[in-house]
C-alpha positions as CSV (number, residue, x, y, z in Angstrom):
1,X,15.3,5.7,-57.8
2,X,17.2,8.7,-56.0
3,X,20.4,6.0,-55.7
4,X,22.9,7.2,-53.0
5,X,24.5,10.6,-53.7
6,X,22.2,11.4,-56.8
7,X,21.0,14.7,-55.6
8,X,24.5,15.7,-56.0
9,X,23.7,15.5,-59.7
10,X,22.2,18.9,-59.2
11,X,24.2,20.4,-56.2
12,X,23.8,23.8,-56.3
13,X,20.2,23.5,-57.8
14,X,17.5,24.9,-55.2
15,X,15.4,21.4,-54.7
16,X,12.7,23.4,-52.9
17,X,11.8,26.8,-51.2
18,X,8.7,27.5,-49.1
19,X,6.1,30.4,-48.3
20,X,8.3,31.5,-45.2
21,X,11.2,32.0,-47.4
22,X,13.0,29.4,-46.2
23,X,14.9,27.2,-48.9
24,X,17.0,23.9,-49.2
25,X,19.6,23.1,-51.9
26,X,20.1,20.0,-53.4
27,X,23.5,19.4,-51.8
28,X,22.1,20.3,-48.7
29,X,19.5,17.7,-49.3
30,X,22.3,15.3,-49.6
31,X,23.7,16.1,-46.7
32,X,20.5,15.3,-44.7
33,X,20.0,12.1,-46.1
34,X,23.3,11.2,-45.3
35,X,22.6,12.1,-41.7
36,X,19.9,10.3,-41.3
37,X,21.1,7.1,-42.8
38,X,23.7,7.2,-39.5
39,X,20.7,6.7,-37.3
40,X,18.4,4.5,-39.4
41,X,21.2,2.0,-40.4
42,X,19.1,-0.5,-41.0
43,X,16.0,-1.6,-43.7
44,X,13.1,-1.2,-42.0
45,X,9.7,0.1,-41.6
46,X,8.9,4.0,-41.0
47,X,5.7,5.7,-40.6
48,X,6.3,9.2,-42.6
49,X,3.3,12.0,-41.7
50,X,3.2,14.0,-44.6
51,X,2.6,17.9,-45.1
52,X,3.4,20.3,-48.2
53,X,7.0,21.2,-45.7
54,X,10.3,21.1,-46.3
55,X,11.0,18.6,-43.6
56,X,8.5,16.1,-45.0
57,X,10.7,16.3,-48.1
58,X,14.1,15.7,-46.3
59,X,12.3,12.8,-44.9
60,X,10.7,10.8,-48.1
61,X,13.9,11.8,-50.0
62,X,16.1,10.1,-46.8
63,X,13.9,6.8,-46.8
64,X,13.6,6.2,-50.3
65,X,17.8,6.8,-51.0
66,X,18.5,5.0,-48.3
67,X,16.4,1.8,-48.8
68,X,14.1,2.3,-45.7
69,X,10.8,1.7,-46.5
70,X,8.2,4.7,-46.0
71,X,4.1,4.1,-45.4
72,X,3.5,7.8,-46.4
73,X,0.2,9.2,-44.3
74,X,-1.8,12.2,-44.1
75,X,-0.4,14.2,-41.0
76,X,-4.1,15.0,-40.4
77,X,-5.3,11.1,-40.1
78,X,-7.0,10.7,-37.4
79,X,-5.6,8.9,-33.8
80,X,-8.2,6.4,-33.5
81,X,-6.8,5.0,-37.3
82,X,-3.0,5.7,-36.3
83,X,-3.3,3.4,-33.2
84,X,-4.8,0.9,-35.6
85,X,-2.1,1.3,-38.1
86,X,0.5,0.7,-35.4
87,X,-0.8,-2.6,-34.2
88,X,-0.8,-3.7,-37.5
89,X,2.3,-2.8,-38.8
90,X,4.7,-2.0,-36.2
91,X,6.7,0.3,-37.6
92,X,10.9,0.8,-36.5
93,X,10.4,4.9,-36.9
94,X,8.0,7.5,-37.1
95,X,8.7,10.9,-38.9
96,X,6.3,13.9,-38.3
97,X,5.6,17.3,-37.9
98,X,7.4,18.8,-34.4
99,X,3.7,20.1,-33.5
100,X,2.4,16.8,-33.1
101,X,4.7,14.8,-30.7
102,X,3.2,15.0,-28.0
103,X,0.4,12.7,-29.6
104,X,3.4,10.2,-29.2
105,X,5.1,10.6,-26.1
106,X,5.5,7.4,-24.9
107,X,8.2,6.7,-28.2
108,X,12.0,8.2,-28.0
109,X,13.1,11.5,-29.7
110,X,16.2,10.4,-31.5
111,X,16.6,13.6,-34.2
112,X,14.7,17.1,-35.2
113,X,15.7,18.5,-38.9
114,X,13.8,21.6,-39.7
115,X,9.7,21.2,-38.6
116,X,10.0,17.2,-38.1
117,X,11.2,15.0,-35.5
118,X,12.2,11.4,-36.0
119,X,10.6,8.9,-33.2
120,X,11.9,5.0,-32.3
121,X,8.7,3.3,-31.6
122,X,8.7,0.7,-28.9
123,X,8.0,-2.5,-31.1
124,X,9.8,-5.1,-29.9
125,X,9.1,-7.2,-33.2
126,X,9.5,-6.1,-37.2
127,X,8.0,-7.8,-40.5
128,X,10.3,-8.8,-42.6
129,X,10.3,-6.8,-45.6
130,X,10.4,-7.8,-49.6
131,X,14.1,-6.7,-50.9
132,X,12.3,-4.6,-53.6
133,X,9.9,-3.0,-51.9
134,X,10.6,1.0,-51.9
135,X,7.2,2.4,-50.8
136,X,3.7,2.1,-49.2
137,X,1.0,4.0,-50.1
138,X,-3.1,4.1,-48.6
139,X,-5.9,2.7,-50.8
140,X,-8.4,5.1,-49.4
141,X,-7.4,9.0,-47.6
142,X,-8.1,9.7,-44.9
143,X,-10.4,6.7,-43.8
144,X,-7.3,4.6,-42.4
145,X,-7.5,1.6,-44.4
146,X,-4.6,-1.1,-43.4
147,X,-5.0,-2.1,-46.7
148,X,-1.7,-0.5,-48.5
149,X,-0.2,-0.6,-52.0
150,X,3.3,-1.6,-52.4
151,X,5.7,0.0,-55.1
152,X,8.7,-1.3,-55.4
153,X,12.1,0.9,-57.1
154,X,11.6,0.1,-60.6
155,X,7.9,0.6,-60.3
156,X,8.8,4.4,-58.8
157,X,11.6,4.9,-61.6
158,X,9.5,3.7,-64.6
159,X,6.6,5.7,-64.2
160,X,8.6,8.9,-63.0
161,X,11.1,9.0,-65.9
162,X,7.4,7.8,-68.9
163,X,5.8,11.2,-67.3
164,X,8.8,13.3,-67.6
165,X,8.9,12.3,-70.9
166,X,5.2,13.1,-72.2
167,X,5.3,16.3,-69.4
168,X,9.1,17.5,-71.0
169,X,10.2,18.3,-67.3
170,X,13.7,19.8,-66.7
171,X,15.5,21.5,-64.5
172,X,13.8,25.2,-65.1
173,X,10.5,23.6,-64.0
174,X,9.0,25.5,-60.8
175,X,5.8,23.4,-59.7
176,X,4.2,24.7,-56.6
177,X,2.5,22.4,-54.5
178,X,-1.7,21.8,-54.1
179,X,-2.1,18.1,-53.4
180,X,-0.6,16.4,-50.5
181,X,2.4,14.3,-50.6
182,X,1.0,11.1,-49.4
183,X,-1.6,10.9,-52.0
184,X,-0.1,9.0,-55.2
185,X,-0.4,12.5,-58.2
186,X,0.5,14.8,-55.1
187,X,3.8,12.4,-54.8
188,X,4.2,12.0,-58.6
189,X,4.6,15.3,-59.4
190,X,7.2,15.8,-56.6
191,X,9.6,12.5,-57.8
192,X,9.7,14.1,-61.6
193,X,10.7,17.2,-60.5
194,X,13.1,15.5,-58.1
195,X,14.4,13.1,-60.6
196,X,15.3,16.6,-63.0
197,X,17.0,18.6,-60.4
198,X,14.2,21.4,-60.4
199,X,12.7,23.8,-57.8
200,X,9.7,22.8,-55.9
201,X,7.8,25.8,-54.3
202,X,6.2,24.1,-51.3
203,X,3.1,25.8,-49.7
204,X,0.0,24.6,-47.4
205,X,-2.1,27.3,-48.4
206,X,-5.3,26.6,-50.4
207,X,-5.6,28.4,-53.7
208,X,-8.8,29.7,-51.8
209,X,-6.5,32.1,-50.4
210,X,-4.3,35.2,-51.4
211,X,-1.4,33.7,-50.2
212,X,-1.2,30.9,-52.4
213,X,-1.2,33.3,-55.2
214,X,1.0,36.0,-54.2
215,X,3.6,33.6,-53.8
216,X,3.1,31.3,-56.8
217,X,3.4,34.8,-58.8
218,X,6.5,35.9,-56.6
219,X,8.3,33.0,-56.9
220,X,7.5,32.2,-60.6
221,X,5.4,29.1,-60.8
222,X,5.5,27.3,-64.2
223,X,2.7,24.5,-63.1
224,X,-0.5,24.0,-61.3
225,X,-1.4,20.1,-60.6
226,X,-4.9,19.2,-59.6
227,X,-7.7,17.0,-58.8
228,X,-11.4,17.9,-60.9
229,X,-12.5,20.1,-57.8
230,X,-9.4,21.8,-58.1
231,X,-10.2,23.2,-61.8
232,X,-13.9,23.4,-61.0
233,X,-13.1,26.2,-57.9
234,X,-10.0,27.8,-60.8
235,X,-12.9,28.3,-63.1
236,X,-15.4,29.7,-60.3
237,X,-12.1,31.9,-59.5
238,X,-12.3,33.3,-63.2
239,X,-9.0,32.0,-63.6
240,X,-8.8,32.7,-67.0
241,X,-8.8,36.5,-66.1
242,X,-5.6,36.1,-64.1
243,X,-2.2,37.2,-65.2
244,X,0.0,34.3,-64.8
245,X,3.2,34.9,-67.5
246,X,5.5,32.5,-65.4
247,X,2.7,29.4,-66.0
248,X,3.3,27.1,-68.9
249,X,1.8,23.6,-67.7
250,X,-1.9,22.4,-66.2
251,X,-2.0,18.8,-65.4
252,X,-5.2,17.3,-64.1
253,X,-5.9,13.7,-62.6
254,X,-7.5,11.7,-59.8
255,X,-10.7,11.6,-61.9
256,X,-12.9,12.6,-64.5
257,X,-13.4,16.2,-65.3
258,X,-16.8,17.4,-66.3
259,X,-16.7,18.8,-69.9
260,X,-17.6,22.4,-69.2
261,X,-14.4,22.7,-67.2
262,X,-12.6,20.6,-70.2
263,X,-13.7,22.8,-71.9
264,X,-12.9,26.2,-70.0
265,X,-9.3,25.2,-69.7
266,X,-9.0,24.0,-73.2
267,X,-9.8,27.5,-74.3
268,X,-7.7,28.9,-71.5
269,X,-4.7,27.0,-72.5
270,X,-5.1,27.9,-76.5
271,X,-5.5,31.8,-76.0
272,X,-2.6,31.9,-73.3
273,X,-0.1,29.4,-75.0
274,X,0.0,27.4,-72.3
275,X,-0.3,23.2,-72.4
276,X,-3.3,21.7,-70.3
277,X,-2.5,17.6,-70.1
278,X,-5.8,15.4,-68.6
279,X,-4.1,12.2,-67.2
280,X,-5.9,8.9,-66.3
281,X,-4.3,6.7,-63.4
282,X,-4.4,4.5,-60.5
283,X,-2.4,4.2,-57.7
284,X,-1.7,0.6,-58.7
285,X,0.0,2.6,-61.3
286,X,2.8,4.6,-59.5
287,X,0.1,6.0,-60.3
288,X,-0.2,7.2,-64.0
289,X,-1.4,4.9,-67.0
290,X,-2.3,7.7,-69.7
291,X,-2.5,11.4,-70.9
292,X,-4.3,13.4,-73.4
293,X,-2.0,15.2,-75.3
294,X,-2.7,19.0,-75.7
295,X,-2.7,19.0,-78.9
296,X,-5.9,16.7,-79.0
297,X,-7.9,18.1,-76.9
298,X,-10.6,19.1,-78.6
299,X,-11.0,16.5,-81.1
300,X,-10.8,13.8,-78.2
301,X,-12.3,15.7,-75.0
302,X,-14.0,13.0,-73.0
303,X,-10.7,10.8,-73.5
304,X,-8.4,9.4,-70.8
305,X,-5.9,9.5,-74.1
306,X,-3.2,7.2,-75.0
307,X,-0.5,5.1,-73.0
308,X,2.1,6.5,-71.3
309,X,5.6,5.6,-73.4
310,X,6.5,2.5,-72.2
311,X,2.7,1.3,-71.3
312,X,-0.3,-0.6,-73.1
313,X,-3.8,-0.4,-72.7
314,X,-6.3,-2.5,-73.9
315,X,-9.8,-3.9,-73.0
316,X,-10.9,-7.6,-71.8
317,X,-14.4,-8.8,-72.2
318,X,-16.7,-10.9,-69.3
319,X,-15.0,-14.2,-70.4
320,X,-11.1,-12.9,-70.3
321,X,-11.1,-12.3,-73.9
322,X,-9.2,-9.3,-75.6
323,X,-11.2,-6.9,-77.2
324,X,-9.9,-6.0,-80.9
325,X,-13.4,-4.1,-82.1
326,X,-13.5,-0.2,-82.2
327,X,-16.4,1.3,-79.5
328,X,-17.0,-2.4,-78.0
329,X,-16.9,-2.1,-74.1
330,X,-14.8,-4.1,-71.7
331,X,-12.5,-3.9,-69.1
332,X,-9.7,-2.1,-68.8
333,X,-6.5,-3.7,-68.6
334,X,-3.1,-2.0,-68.3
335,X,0.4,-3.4,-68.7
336,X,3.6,-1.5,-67.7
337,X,7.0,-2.0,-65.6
338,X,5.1,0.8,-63.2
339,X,2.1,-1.3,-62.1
340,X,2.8,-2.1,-58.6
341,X,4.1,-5.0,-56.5
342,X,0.3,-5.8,-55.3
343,X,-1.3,-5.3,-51.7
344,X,-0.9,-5.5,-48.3
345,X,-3.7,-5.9,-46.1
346,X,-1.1,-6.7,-42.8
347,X,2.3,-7.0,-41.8
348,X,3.5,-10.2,-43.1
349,X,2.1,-9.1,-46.4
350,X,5.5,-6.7,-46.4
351,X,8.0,-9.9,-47.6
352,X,5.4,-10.9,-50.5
353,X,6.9,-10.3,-53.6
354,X,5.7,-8.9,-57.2
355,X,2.0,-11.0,-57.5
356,X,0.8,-8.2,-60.6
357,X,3.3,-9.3,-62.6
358,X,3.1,-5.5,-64.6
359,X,-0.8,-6.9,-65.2
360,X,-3.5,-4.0,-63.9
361,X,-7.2,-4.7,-64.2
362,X,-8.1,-1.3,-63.0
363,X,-11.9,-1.6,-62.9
364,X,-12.7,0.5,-65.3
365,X,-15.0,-0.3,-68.5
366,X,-14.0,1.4,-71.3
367,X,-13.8,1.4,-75.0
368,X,-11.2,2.9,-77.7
369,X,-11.8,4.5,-80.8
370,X,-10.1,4.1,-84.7
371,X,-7.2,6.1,-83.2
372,X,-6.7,3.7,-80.3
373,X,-8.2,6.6,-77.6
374,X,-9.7,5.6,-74.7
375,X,-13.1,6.3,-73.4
376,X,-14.1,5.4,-69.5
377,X,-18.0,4.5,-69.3
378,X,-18.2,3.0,-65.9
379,X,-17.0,1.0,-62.8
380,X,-17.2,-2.6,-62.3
381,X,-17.2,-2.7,-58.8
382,X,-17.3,-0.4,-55.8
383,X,-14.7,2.5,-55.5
384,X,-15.4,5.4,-56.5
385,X,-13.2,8.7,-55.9
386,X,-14.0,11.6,-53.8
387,X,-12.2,15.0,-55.0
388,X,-9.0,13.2,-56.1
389,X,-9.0,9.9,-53.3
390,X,-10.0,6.7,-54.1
391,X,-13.1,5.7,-51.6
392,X,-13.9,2.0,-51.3
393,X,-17.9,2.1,-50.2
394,X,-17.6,-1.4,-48.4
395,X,-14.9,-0.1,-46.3
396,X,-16.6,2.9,-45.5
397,X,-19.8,1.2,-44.8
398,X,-18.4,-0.9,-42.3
399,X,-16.5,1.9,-40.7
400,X,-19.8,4.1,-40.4
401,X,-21.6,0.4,-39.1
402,X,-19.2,0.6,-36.5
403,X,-19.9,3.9,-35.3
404,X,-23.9,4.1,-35.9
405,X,-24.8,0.5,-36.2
406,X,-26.4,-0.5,-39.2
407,X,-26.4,1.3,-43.0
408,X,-25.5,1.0,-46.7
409,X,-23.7,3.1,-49.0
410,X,-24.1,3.6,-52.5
411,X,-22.1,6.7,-54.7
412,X,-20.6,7.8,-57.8
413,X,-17.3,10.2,-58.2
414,X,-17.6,13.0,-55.5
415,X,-21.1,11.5,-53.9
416,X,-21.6,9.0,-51.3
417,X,-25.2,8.4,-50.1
418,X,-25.6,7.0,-46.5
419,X,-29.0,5.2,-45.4
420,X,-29.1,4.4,-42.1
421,X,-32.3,3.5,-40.2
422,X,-31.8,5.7,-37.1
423,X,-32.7,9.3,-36.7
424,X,-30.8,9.9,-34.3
425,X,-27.7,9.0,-35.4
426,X,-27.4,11.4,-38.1
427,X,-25.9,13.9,-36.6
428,X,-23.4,12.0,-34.8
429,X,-22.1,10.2,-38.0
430,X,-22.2,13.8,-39.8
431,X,-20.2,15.0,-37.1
432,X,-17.8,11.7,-37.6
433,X,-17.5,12.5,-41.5
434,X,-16.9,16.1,-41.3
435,X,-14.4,16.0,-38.3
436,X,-12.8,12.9,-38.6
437,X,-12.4,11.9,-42.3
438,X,-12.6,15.4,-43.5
439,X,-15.0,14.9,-46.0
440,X,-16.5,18.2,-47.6
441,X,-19.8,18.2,-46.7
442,X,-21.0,18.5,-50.4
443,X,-19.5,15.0,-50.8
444,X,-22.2,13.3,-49.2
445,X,-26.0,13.0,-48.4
446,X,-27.7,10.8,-45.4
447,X,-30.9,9.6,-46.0
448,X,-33.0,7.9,-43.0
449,X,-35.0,4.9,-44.6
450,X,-37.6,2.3,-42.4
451,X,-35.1,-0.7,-43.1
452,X,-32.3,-1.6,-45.4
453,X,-33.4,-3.7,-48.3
454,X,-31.5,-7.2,-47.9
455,X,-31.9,-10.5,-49.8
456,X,-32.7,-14.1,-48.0
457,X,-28.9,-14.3,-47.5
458,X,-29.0,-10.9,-45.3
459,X,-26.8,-9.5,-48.6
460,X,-27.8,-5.5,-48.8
461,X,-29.6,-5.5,-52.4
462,X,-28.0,-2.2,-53.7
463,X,-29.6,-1.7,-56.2
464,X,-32.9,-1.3,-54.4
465,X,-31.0,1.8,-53.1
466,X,-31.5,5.3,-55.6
467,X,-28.7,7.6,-56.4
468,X,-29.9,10.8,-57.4
């Protein structure tokens, strides 16, 4: 994946241009990386704070060609869970925005390209890391989970090259970014355009605001990429009223879209001759396992479609048996070279080596139909996603427990619901949520109950709790 020298595959390509104007060629690119791999010189461990920039480009293209191993994070996250990071992992390098050194004087400036600046922490110790390991990735946003998923090379190349298969990305493709880098579809969509020698148009605007499309339609965007609240605000924009000639692709992922909006966009993409693709994955993945193609959209809506080429689904039941019966549910079970190495919950967890063996059980109950389409009913155990990230409610639980003693918390996509038995903590942890793990405040509800129900073990009996 992005081997030494194989930007110059593309030389004179644009690999990205931003809002500001500024732009970056893919021989240009090369040249970076090659300057950074004089001062890293070495494998080892870098913390890369991501934004929608051209310097947080130079710097995931430099770690990933040069076999340093980046844990990509939200430049956002907040300090408390970057200190905690740090102790944990003990990175060689930071890379991050120039604005936000001075959150990190105490480590050495060693190099500035464009809006970053390269650090050298003062670790005096580094984990060994696992030869095949390319990348790390969160479990859960902006919550600062030390729990990380590990890709390795092969898992980054297989699932890039299966997309641009079913996707048909070249060279003349113009995405323009909506979803951050670190998150795993954000990322995705960067490596296949990457991998095809195409032009990214890198903004930070919302598509809230004009900006975002005056200069999608300025500088010719052929895609828009997505979580479900993504589409749901397009279709309270009217988006089907806009003039958008340059746009040939959709994609949506990062959960399930509500059929109305299917819908919307299904019609959208018929009368404008444009392809709307809903996509199914995990970051366990790289991070996709399937796609609905276009052209069954309607007969199938409510699908998570087919494999990707090169994958296979299929559906275990409660005693590990394989599922051959059409509309029987089970679990869902994925096998592919792109499911990832495993987890890492600490540092020494870096040298462990492939423990998925290309096995996924994603969670997911599901069923398929005579033409071997999918169908998600449920969860089997507690994550749920919020807007596109992947929220595990036991670790937020016992991050909120930390903050305003005791509480449970019970959700579904895009709703968590928070009991907690003092008042007069509510506004405190609201405060916590809003400011700290910049949660929209329609994501979740605190409710104030007399005690939380528990069983003669102390074990929070959850479903005592009500989701409404």
């Amino acid at each position: 994946m992005f081997k030494n020298n194989y930007f110059l595959n593309f030389n004179n390509n644009l690999v990205a241009l931003n809002d500001s104007g500024e732009k970056l060629s893919y021989g240009e690119l090369n040249g970076l990386i090659s300057k950074l791999k004089i001062i890293i010189n070495e494998r080892c461990l870098v913390f890369c704070f991501c934004s929608n920039t051209l310097g947080s480009l130079v710097g995931y293209t430099s770690f990933i060609s040069n076999r340093i191993v980046p844990l990509l994070l939200d430049s956002s996250l907040d300090l408390k869970f970057i200190n905690n990071l740090f102790n944990i992992y003990k990175p060689s390098f930071v890379w991050l925005p120039s604005k936000d050194v001075h959150k990190f004087s105490h480590f050495q400036n060693i190099l500035e390209i464009n809006d970053y600046v390269l650090l050298k922490t003062n670790f005096q110790y580094s984990y060994p890391l696992f030869d095949q390991l390319a990348l790390l990735l969160t479990t859960s946003g902006s919550t600062g989970s030390p729990k990380l998923v590990r890709l390795s090379y092969e898992n980054l190349e297989s699932n890039t090259v299966s997309i641009i298969k079913y996707l048909g990305i070249d060279d003349n493709e113009r995405p323009i970014t909506i979803l951050p880098m670190n998150y795993s579809y954000g990322l995705s969509i960067i490596n296949i355009h990457l991998y095809k020698g195409a032009t990214i148009l890198f903004t930070e605007k919302s598509i809230l605001e004009k900006e975002f499309w005056n200069f999608l339609k300025a500088e010719r965007a052929t895609s828009i990429s997505g979580v479900p609240y993504t589409f749901e605000i397009l279709q309270k924009l009217k988006f089907s009223n806009m003039k958008l000639p340059s746009l040939r692709t959709l994609t949506q992922a990062g959960g399930k879209l509500n059929l109305d909006t299917i819908k919307y966009f299904s019609q959208y993409s018929k009368n404008e001759n444009k392809s709307f693709y809903l996509m199914y994955g995990q970051t366990e993945a790289s991070p996709r396992i399937s796609y609905l193609p276009p052209l069954s959209l309607e007969k199938k809506i409510g699908s998570i479609g087919i494999p990707i080429p090169g994958g296979e689904l299929y559906l275990i039941s409660e005693t590990n048996t394989k599922i051959d019966k059409v509309g029987e549910s089970g679990e869902l079970v994925y096998k592919g070279k792109n499911v990832t190495l495993g987890y890492s919950n600490n540092g020494d967890d870096l040298a462990l080596g492939d423990i998925n063996n290309g096995i996924l059980y994603t969670g997911d109950i599901a069923y398929f139909d005579n033409d071997n389409y999918f169908y998600i009913t449920g969860r089997k155990n507690r994550d749920i996603k919020v807007f596109g990230n992947r929220i595990n409610l036991d670790h937020i639980e016992e991050l909120f427990k930390s903050i305003i003693g005791e509480c449970a918390c019970i959700g579904k996509d895009n709703k968590i619901l928070i009991f907690i038995i003092d008042q007069k903590k509510e506004l405190e942890l609201q405060d916590f949520i809003l400011n700290k793990l910049f949660f929209n405040k329609n994501t979740f509800c605190i409710k104030i109950l007399s005690e939380i129900p528990k069983n003669t073990f102390g074990k929070i009996i959850y479903s005592n709790l009500e989701l409404n």
